[in-house]
Backbone as CSV, one residue per row, in Angstrom:
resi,resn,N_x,N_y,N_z,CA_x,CA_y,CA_z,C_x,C_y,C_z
1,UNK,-8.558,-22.799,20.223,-7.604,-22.005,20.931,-7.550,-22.438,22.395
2,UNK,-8.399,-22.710,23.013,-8.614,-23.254,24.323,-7.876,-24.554,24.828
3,UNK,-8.006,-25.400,23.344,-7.082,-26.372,23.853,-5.685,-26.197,24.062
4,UNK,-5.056,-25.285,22.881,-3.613,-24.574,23.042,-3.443,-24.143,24.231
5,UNK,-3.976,-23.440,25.093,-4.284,-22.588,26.445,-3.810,-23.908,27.039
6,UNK,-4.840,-24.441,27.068,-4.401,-25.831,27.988,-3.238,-26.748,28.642
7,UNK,-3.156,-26.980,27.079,-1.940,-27.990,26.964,-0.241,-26.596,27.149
8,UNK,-0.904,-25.630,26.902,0.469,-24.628,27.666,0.774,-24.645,29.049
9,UNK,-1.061,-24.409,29.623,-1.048,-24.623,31.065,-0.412,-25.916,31.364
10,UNK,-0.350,-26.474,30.718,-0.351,-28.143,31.252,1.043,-28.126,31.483
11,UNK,1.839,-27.980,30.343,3.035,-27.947,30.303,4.349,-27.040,31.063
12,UNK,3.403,-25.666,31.333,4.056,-24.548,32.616,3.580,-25.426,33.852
13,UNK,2.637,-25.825,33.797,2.594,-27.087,35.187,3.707,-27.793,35.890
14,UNK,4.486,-28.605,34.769,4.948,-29.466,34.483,6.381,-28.898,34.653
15,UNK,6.749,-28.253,33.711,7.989,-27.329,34.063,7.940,-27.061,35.611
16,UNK,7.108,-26.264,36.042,7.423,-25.715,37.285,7.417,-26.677,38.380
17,UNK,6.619,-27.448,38.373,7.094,-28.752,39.344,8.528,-29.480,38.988
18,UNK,8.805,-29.458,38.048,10.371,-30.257,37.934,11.531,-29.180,38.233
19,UNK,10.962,-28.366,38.455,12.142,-27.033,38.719,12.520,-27.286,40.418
20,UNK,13.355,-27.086,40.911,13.652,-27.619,42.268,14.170,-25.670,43.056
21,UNK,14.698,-25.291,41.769,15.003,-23.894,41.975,14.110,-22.731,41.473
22,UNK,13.774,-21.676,42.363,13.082,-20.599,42.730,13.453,-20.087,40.988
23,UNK,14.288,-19.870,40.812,15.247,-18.799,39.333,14.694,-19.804,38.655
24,UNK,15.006,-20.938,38.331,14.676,-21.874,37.147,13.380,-21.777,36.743
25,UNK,12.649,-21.906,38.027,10.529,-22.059,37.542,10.349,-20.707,36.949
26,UNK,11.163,-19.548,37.864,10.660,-18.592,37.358,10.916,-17.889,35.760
27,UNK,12.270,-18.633,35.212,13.193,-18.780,33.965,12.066,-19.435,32.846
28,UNK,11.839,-20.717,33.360,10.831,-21.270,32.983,9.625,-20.953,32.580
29,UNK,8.857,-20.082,33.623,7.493,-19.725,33.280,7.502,-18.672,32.290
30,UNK,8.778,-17.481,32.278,9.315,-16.423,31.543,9.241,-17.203,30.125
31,UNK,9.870,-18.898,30.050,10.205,-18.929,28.517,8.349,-19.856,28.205
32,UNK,7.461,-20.106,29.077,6.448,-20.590,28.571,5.838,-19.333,28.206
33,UNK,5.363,-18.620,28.858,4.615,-17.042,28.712,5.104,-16.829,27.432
34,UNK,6.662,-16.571,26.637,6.848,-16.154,25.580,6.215,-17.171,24.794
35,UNK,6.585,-18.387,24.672,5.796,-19.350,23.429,4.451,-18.877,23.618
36,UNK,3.844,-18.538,24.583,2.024,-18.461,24.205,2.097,-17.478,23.808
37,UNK,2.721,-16.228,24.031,2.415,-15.222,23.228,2.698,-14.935,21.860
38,UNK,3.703,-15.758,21.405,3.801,-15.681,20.244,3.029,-16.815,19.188
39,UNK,2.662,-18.051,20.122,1.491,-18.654,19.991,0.606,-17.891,19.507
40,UNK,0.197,-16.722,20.366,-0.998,-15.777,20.112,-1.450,-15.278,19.008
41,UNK,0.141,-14.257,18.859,0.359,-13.692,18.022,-0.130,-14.345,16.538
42,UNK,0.591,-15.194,16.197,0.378,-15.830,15.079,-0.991,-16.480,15.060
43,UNK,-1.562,-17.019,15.929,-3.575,-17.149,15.734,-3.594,-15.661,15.397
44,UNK,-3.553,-14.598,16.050,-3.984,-13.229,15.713,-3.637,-13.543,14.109
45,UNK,-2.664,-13.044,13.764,-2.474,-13.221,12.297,-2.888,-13.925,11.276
46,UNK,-2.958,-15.012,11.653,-3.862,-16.296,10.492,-5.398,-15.201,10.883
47,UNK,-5.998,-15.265,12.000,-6.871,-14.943,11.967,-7.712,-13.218,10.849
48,UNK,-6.327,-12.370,11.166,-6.531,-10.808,10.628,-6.184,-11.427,9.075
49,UNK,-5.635,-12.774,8.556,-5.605,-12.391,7.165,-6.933,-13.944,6.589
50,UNK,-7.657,-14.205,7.724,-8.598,-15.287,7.492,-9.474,-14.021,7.016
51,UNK,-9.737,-13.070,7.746,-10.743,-11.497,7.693,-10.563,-11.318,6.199
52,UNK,-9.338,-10.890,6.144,-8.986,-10.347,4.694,-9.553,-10.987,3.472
53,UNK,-9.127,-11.920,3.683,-9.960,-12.872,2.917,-11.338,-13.057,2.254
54,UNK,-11.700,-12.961,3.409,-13.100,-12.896,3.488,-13.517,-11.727,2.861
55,UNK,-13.488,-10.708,3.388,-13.361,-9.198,2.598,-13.230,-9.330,1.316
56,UNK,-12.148,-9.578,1.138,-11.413,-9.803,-0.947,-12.608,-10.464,-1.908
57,UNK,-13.434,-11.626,-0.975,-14.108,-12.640,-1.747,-15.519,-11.392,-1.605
58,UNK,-15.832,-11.067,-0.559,-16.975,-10.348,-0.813,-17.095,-9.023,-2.063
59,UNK,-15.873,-8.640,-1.862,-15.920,-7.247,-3.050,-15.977,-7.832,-4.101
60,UNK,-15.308,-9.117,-4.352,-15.129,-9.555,-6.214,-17.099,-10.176,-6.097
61,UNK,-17.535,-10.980,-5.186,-19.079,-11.204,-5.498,-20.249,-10.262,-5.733
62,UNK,-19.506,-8.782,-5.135,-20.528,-8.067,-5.270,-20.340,-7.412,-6.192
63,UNK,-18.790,-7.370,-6.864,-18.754,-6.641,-7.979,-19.540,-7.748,-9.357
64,UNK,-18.784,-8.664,-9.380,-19.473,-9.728,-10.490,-20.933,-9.505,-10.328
65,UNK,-22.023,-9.496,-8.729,-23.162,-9.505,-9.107,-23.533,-8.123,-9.625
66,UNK,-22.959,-6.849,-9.601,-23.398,-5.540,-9.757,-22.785,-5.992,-11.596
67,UNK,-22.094,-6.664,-12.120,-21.846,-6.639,-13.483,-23.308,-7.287,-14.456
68,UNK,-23.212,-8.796,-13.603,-24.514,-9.161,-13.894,-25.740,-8.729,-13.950
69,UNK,-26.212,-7.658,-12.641,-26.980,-6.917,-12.894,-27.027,-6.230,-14.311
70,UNK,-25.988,-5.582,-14.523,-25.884,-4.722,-15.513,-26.248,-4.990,-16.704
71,UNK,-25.522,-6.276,-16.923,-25.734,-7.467,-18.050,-27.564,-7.607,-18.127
72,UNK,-28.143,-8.035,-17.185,-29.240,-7.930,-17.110,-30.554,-7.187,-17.690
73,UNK,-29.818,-5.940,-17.384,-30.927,-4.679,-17.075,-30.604,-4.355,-18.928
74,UNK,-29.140,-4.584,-19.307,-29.080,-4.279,-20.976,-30.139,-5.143,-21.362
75,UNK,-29.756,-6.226,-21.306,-30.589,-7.403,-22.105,-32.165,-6.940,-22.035
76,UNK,-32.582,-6.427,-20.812,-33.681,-6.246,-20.942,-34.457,-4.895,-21.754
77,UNK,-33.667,-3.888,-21.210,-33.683,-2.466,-22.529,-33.374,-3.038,-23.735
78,UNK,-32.902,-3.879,-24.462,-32.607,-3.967,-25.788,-34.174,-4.950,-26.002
79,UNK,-34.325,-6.119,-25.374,-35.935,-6.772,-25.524,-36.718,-5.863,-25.717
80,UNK,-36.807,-4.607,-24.712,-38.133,-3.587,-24.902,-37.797,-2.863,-26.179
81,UNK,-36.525,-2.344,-26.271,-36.499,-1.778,-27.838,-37.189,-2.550,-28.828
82,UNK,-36.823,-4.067,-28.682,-37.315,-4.401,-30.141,-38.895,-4.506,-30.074
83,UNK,-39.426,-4.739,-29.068,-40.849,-4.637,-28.307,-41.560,-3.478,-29.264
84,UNK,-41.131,-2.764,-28.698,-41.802,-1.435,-29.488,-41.099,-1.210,-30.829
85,UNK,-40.194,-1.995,-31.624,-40.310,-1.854,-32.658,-41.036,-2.687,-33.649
86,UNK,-41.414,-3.407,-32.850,-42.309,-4.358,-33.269,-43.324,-4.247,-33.221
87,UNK,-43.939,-3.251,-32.088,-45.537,-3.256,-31.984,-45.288,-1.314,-32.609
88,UNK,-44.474,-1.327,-33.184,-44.178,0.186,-34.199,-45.175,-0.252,-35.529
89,UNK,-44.182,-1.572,-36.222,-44.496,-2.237,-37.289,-45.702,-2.938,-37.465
90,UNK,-46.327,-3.714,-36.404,-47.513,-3.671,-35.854,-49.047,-2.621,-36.521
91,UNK,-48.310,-1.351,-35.668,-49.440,-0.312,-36.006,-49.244,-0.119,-37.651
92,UNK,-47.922,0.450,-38.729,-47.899,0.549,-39.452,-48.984,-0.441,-40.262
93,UNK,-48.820,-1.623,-40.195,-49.433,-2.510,-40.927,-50.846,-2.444,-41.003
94,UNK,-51.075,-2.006,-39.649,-53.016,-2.021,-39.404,-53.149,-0.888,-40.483
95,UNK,-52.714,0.314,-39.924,-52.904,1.293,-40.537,-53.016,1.397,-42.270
96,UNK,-51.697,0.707,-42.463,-52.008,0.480,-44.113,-53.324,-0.499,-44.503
97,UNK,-53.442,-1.842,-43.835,-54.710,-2.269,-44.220,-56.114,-1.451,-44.066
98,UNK,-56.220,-0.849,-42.655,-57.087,-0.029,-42.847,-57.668,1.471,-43.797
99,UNK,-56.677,2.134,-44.318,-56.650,2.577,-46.205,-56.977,1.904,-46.870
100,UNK,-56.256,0.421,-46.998,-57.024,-0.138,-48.461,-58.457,-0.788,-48.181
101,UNK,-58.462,-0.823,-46.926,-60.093,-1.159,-46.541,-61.322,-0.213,-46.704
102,UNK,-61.098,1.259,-46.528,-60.752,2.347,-47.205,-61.368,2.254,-48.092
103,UNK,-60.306,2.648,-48.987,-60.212,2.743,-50.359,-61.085,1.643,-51.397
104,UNK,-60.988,0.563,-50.995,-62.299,-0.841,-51.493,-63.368,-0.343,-51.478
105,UNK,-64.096,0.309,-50.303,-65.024,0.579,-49.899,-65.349,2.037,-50.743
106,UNK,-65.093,2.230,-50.658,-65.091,3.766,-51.726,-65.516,3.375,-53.109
């Protein structure tokens, strides 16, 4: 942006030295002042929708990572389900061998 500044200054410079009349430089500096400001303007704007942007990309990453989470945390409740249905089947089994171990012994 600084260089824009510049090369405006440079150029209201330039204008106003070739102006020979008081009305003209001052005509002049009136129509440089408007180009920078609307210069401005429009950096403002690229800039407020560079923001936006930015914004948009952050909500969709944090939503995808809050999905993934989610994805996650299932996968892992369904592992522990089978966990303990497994160490369910586990006990069943001892338990029955230990009856017929039991029962031999008898």
């Amino acid at each position: 942006m600084s260089i824009n500044k510049a090369l405006l200054a440079l150029a209201l410079g330039f204008s106003l030295a070739a102006c020979t009349n008081q009305d003209q430089a001052a005509d002049t500096a009136a129509a440089e002042a408007e180009a920078a400001s609307a210069e401005m303007e429009a950096a403002a704007a690229d800039a407020a929708d560079a923001v936006d942007s930015a914004a948009d990309a952050s909500a969709v990453a944090i939503e995808e990572g809050s999905e993934a989470a989610t994805d996650t945390m299932g996968d892992a409740m369904d592992a522990a389900d089978e966990a303990i249905e497994n160490a369910d089947e586990a006990l069943d089994e001892a338990a029955d061998a230990a009856e017929e171990a039991i029962d031999e012994n008898n």
